[in-house]
N, C-alpha and C positions, 0 to 999 in steps of 0.2 A: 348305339341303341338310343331311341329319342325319347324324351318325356311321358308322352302317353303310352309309349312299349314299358316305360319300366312300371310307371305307375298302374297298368295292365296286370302287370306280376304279382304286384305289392298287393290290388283287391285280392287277387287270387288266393297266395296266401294268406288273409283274413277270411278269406270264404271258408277256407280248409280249416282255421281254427274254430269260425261258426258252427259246422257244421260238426266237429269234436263234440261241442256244448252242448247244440238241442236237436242234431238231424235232421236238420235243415237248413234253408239258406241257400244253398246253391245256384237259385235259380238267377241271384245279381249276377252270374258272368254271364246274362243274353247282353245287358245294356253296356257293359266291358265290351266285350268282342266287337261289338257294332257300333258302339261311340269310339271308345279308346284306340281298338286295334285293326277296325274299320273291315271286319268280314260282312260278308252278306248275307242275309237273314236266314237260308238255307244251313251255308253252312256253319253261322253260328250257333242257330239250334242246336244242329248236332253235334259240333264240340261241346256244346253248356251240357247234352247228356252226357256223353263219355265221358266227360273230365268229371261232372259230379258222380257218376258210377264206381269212376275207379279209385274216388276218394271218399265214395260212400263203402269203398269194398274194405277199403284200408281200416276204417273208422269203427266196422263192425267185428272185427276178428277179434279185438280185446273182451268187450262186451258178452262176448260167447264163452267165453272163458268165464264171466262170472254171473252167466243165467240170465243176461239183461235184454235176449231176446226174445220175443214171444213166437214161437214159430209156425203154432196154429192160426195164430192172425197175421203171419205174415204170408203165409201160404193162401190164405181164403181171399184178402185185399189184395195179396200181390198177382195172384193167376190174371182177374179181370183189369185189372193195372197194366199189367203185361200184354194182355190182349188189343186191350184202347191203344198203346203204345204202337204195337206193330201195325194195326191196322193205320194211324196217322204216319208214322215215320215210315213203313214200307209199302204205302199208297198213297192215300190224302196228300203226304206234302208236297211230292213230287208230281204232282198234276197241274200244280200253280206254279209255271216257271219264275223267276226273281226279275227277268228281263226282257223287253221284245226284242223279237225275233227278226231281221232283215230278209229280203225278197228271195233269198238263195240258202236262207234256214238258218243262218248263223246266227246265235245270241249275240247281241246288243249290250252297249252297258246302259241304256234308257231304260229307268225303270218300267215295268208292265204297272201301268194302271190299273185297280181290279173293280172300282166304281168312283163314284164322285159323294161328296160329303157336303153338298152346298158349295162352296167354291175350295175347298180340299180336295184336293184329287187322291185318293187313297192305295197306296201302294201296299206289296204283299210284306216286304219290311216295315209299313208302320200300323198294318192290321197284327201284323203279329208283336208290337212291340205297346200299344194299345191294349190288345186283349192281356197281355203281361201284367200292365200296368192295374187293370182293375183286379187284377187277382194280387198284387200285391193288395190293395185298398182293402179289398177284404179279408187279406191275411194282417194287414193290419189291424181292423177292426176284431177282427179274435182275439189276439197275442193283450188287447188292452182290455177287452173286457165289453168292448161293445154289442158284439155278437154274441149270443152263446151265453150270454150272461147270466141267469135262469136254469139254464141247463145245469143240473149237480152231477160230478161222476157217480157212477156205480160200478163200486168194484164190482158186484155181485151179480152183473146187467146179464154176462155170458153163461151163467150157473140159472141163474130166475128166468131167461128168455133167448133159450138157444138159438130160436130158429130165426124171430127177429135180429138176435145180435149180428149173426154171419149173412141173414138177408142184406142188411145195412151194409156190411164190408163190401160184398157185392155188388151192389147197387153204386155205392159210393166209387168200390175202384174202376169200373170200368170210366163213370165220370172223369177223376182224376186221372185214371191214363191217358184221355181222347186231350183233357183240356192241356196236361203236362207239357203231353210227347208236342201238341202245338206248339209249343213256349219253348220250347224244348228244357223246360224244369224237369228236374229230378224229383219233383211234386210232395217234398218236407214241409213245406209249408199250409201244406191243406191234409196232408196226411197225421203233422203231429197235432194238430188241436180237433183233427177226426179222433184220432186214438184218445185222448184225455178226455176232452168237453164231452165227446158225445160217448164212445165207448167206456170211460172210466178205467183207462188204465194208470199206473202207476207213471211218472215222467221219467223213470231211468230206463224201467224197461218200454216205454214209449221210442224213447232217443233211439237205442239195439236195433227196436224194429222196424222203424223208418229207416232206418239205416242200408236192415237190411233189402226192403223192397227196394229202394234206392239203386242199390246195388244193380241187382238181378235184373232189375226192369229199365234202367240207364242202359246195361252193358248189350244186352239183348237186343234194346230199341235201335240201338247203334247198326246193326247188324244191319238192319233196313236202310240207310245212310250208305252204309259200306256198299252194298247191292247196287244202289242207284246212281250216286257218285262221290265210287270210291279215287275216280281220277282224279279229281278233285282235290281230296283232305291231304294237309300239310301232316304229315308221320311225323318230322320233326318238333315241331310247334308243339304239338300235342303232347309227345314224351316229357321236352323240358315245361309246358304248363303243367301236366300232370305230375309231377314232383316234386314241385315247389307245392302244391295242395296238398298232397300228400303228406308233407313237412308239417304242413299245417293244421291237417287233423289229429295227429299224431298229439301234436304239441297240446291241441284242444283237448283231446280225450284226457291227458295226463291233467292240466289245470283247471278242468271240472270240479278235480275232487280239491281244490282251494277259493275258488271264483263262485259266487253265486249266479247258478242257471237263471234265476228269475229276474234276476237284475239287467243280465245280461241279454234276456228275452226281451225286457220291457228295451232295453236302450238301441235292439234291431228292430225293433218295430216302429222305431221313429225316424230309425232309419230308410226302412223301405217306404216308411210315407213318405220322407224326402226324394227318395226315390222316383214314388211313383208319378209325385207331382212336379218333377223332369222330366218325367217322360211326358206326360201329356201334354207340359206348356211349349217343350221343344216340339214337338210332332204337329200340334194343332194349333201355336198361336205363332212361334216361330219360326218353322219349316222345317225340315231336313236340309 
């Protein structure tokens, strides 16, 4: 096993503990898979869903046990979540091949070009790893206070203004499912500072319910992946990443209740700026 295979693993299992903490997170295995483990942007999407679904599925079943899920707002956010999702993952993605095509219809490993960028020539890997990247920028700017800042929870937003509250869930998820299922995030990162900053929920049962749309709407999305190309996906690969995060969340969920969440929030959010500002300066100042 080679260095960037094991160190592959190693992110993997800190995702699974991230995601234990605040319900989020997941989405750092698109730049894993496609730096480290070198899949193609297709199918890295789709393992970054499943793998976060089915360590979002794991992460949520404690939580249930002790009331930490909201299940009215995860049914009204997650429906149109769920929807954005299938429509990207079991159409949209698949209409932009990863590769050209040769004279006799065989996929190529030459990337497809999908426009020009001044003298960047823009491919369907680094449009999708681009559009990643600015949604980390702004999920960083949440998590520190830049966005959103102004805005005060209200508990009492769902009880004083019904119609608006679940309008907004609406409105919002199907947002979040079209940009997620893109990215192929599990969409924690825009969903839990949805639920706090702007709906006013509580962060424990925030964490539950992100978790659980997470869940439902990763494993579901996947489903479209599977349809399209399921020749494709590595079944091995997938089992042993999915249990090493599993491991992971597991362990998160337990040292929640000793670790501070908000510590912990502020010290990923400096991370995914690091993040994001690799991605950009690899893709646009030093190539692919």
């Amino acid at each position: 096993m080679e260095f960037a295979e094991i160190l592959g693993y190693l992110i993997g299992f800190l995702v699974g503990v991230i995601m234990g903490f605040i319900g989020g997170g997941g989405s750092v295995l698109l730049p894993t898979l496609i730096y480290l483990l070198d899949k193609e942007s297709t199918l890295a999407t789709a393992y970054t869903l499943i793998l976060v679904g089915v360590t979002a599925l794991f992460g949520m079943f404690p939580r249930i046990r002790t009331n930490q899920v909201d299940f009215r707002t995860a049914i009204t956010l997650g429906i149109p979540i769920l929807i954005g999702t299938l429509l990207v993952r079991g159409y949209l993605t698949h209409l932009i091949p990863d590769h050209e095509f040769d004279a006799a219809g065989h996929e190529t490993k030459i990337p497809l070009v999908l426009f020009q960028l001044g003298p960047i020539s823009v491919t369907k890997r680094m449009l999708v790893l681009l559009v990643f990247a600015s949604v980390l920028l702004v999920s960083f700017m949440s998590m520190i206070g830049l966005i959103g800042r102004n805005l005060k929870p209200r508990p009492d937003y769902r009880k004083e203004s019904p119609a608006s509250y679940y309008g907004i869930l609406i409105g919002s998820g199907f947002f979040i499912g079209v940009l997620s299922a893109f990215i192929g995030a599990g969409g924690g990162v825009m969903i839990v500072p949805l639920l706090v900053v702007v709906m006013g929920l509580e962060i424990k049962t925030v964490v539950g319910t992100s978790l659980a749309i997470m869940a439902g709407k990763s494993i579901i999305g996947f489903s479209g992946d599977v349809f399209n190309i399921g020749e494709k996906i590595e079944w091995g690969f997938l089992g042993t990443f999915a249990l090493i995060m599993v491991v992971g969340v597991i362990l998160g969920s337990y040292l929640v209740r000793f670790v501070s969440g908000q510590k912990l929030k502020k010290g990923f959010a400096w991370f995914i700026l690091a993040m994001a500002i690799f991605i950009f300066t690899k893709e646009l100042l030093i190539g692919a």
